[in-house]
Structures are given as C-alpha cells and as structure tokens.
MARKOLRO-469171 format. One record per residue (C-alpha): residue number from 1; residue in three letters; x, y, z. Coordinates in nm, 4 decimals. Layout:
N
NUM/ALA/X/Y/Z;
...
//
This chain:
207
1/UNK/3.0456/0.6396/1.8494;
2/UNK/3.0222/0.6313/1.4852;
3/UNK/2.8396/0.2916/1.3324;
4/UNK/3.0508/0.0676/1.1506;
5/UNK/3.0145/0.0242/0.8071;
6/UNK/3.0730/-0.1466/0.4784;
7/UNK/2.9496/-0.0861/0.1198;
8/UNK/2.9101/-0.2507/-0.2126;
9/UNK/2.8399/-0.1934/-0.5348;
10/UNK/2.9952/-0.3169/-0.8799;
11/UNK/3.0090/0.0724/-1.0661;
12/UNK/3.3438/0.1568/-0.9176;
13/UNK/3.2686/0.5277/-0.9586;
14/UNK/3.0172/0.5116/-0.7351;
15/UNK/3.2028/0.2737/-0.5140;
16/UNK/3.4574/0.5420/-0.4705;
17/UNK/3.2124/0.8257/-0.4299;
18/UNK/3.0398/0.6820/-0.1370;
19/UNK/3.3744/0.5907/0.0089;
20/UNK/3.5132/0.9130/0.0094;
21/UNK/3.2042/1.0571/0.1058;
22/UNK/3.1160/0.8510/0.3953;
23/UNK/3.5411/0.8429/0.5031;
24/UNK/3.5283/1.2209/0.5037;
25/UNK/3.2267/1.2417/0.7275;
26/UNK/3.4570/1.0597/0.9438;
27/UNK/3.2121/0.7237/0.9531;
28/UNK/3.4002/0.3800/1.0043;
29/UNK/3.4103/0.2518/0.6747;
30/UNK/3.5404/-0.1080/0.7563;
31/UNK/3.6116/-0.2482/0.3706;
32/UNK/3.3939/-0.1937/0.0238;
33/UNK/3.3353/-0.5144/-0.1988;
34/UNK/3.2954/-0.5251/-0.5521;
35/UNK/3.0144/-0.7510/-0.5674;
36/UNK/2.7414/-0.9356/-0.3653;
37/UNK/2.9933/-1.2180/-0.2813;
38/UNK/3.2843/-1.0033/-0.1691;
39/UNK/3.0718/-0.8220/0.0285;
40/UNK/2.8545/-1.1445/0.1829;
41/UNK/3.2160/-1.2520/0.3047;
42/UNK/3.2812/-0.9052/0.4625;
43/UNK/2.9197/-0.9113/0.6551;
44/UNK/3.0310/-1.2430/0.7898;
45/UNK/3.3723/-1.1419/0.8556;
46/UNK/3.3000/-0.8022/1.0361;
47/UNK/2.9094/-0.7806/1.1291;
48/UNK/2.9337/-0.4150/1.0585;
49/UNK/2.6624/-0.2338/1.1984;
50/UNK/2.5601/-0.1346/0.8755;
51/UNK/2.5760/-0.2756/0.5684;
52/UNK/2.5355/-0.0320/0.1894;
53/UNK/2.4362/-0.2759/-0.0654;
54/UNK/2.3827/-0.2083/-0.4497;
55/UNK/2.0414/-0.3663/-0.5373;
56/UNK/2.2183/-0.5261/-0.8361;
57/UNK/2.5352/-0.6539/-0.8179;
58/UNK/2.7086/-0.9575/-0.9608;
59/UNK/2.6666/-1.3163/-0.7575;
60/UNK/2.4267/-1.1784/-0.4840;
61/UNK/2.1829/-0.8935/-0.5099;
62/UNK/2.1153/-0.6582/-0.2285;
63/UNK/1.7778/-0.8123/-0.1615;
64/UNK/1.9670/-1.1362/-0.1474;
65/UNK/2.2310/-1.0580/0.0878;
66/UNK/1.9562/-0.9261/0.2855;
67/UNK/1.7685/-1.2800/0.2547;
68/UNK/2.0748/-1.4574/0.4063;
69/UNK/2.2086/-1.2452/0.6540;
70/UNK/1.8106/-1.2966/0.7986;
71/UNK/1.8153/-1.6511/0.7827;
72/UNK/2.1838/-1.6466/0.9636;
73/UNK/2.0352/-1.4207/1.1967;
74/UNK/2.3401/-1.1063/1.1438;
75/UNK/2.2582/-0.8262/1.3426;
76/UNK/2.4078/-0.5948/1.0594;
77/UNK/2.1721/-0.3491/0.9014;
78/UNK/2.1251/-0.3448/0.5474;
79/UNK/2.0906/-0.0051/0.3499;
80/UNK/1.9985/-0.0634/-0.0189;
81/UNK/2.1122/0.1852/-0.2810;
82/UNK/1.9642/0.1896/-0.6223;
83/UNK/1.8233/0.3772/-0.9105;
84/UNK/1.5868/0.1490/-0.9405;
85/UNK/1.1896/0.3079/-0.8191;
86/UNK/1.0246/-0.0335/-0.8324;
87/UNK/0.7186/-0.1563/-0.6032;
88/UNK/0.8047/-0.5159/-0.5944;
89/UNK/1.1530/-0.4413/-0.4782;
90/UNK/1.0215/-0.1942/-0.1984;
91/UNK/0.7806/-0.4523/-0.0918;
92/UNK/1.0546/-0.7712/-0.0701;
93/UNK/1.2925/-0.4850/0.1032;
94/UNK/1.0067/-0.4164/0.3552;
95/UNK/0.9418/-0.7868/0.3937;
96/UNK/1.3301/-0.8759/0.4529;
97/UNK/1.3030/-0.5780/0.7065;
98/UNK/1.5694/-0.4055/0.5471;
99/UNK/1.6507/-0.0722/0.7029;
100/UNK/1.7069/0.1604/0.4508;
101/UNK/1.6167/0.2303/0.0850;
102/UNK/1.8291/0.5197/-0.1314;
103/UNK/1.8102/0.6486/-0.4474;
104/UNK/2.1635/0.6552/-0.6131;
105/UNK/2.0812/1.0064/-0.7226;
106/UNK/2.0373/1.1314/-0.3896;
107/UNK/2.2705/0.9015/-0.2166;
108/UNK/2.4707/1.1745/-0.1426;
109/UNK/2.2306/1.4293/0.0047;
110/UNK/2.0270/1.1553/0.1829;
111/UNK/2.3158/0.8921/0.3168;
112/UNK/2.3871/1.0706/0.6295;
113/UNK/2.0123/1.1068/0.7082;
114/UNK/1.9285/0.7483/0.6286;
115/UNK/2.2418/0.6767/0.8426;
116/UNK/2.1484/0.8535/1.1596;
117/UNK/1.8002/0.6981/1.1595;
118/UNK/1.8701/0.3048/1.0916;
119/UNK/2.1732/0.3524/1.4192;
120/UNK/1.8477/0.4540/1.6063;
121/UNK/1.6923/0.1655/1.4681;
122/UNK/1.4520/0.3395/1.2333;
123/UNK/1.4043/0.2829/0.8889;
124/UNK/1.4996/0.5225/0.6296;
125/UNK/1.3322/0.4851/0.2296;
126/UNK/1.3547/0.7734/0.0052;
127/UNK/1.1230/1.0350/-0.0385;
128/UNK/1.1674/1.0739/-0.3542;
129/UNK/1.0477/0.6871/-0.3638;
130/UNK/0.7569/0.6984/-0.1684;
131/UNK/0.6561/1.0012/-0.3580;
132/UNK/0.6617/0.8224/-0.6290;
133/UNK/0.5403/0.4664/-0.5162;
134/UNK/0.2292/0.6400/-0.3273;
135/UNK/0.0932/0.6795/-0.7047;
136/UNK/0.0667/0.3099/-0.7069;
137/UNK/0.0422/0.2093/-0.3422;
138/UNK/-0.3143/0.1030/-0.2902;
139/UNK/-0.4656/0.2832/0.0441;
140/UNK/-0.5394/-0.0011/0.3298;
141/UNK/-0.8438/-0.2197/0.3433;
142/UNK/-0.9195/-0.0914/-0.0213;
143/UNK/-0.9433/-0.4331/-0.1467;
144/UNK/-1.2122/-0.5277/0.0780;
145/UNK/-1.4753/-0.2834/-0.0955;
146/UNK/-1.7300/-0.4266/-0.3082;
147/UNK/-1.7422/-0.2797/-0.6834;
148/UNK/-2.0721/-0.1824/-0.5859;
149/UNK/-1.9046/0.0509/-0.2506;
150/UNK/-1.6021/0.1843/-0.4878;
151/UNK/-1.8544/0.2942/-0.7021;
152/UNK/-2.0370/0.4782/-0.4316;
153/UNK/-1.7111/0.6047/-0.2935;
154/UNK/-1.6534/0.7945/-0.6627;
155/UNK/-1.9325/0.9594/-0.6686;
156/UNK/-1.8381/1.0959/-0.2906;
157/UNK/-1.5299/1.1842/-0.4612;
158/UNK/-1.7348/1.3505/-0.7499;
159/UNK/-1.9396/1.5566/-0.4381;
160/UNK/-2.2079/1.3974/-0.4883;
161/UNK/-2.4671/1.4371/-0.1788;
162/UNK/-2.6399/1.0919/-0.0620;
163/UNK/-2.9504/1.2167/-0.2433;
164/UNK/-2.7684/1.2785/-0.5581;
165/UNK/-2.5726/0.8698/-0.5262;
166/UNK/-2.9677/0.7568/-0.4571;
167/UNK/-3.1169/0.9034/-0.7531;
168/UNK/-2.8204/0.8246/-0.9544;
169/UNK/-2.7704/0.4328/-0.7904;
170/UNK/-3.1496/0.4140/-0.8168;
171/UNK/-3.1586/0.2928/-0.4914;
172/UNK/-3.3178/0.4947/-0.1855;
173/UNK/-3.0853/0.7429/0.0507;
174/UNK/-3.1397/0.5770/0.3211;
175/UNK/-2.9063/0.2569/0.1570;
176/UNK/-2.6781/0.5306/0.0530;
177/UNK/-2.6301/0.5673/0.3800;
178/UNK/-2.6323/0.2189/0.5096;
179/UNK/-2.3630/0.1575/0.2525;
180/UNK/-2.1575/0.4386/0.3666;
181/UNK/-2.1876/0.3439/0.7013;
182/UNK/-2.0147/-0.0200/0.6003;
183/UNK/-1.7308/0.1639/0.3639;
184/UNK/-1.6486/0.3376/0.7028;
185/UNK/-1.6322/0.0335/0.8543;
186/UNK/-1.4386/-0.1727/0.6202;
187/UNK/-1.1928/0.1212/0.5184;
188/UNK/-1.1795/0.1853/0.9760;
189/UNK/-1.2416/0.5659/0.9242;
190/UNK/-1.3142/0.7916/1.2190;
191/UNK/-1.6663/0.8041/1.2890;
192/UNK/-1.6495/1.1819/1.2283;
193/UNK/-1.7769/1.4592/0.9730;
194/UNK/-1.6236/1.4199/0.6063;
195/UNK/-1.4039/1.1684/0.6830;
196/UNK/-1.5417/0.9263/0.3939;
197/UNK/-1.5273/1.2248/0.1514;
198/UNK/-1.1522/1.2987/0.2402;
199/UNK/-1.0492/0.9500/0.1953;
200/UNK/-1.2924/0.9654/-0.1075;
201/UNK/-1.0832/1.2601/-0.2814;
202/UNK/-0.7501/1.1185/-0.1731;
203/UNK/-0.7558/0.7896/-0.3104;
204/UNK/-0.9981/0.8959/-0.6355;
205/UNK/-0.7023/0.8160/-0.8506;
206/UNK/-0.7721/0.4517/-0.7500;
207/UNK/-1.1491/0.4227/-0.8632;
//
C-alpha cells in the first residue's frame, strides 16, 4: 500500500518536479500547496501519512508546520526538503522529531529512499548532511572534559606515549594515567586497548 502524501514548497519548479516525480513512481500524492498555510490546511484536511515540506516557505516554515502538527498531535510524518546544510535547523528538526531531512539537490535520487524508511517509521537525513554537519557535530560527553583532559587527549592524538604527556605536562606518568583513566570514564569508552587513542585521532579536529 503506497503512503499517502502531500508536498509543499513555494519554487513552483520544484513543486512540479517532485510531483511528477513522486506521481510517476506511482506514490499517492493527495494535493501540493504553495505555501506553509495551504499546506497546514491540507495536513489537517487529509492527515497524509507523509507530509514534504520546504524549510522556507511563505506564512509557515517547515520547522513550523512541524511545531503544530506536534502540539495537535497529527500522526502525519513530516519530510523536510531544503538546500539549506545548517546545524541549528538539524537540531530543531531532530527535536520536533521530524522524520526526514533532504537536500533539494538530491531530492530526486534520495526521495524514494527517505520515503521507504520514514513508512517503516525510521528516520531518513541526508548523507550528504551529516557528512557535512559531522565537521561541526561535537562527539558525546566532550563537553564534560576539563581543559586540562582535552589537552591530554591531543597529545594522545599527537602519539604521544604516557611518558612523553608526563615529561611534557610535568606531572608524573602515573597521573597520566590516572587522568586517562577518568577521560575514559567521562567520554564511556570501552575499557579496551587504544580505545582513548582512536577517539583521540577521530575527534582531534575538535582540540
């Protein structure tokens, strides 16, 4: 049973792209709007099963269509298509728990697979933007390092042995390796061999 959809966005090219597309992979396009408040009304009116928002569009945004059809509790999934690669939209889509996030210049290629996920109930954000997100996207529990840790954690990155850090730190190896002990902690790293100086290399960028 193919989902039921409906899409919106206020470039009428694009509009009609998607429309055709999404029509000739025989999916059940219900109506397209023009704009966030054409296309609030159709949510309301059909609860599609999926919803294909432009990020910006006049009256309503994407993320703001998503913010309503929360609070009213719609059971209609919302897809956001943009070219926009921005953190702070990613991170409101994540918190409205929207289900999908596409760049317009792969909507093409990647609408289908972004489909087939979010009707299984998974969530579906473009590679292309994590890729490029990842750059910024601080790794977990990062923040609860002390300067003093990040700094040891560089020099792990830098290969430096514990004797090295000491001598370097002027501070003995065996607190090089009580600190390293509570990095592993904080940052909840397997308790096994290298696993500090992988995480070390991965997130260097961040030091």
């Amino acid at each position: 049973m193919n989902p039921t959809v409906i899409i919106a966005d206020d470039h009428p090219l694009v509009l009609k792209g998607l429309h055709d597309f999404l029509i000739e992979k025989e999916y059940n396009v219900l109506a397209s709007a023009k704009n966030g408040k054409e296309a609030l009304t159709l949510i309301k009116a059909h609860t599609p099963d999926i919803a294909i928002l432009d990020i910006k569009m006049p009256f309503y945004s994407g993320l703001e269509i998503a913010e309503k059809c929360k609070k009213d509790k719609l059971p209609t999934k919302i897809v956001l298509i943009t070219f926009e690669k921005d953190e702070k939209i990613y991170r409101e889509a994540k918190a409205l728990d929207i289900y999908g996030y596409v760049l317009k210049e792969f909507a093409l290629l990647e609408i289908e697979n972004c489909i087939s996920s979010v009707v299984k109930n998974n969530s579906y954000f473009s590679p292309e933007l994590l890729k490029f997100l990842e750059l910024n996207e601080l790794p977990e529990n990062f923040e609860l390092l002390t300067k003093h840790e990040k700094g040891i954690v560089k020099l792990i990155s830098e290969n430096k042995t514990g004797v090295e850090i000491a001598d370097i730190l002027l501070i003995s190896p065996r607190t090089v390796e009580k600190h390293k002990s509570n990095i592993i902690k904080k940052l909840k790293l397997e308790r096994k061999q290298n696993s500090l100086l992988i995480w070390a290399k991965e997130n260097s960028h961040h030091l």
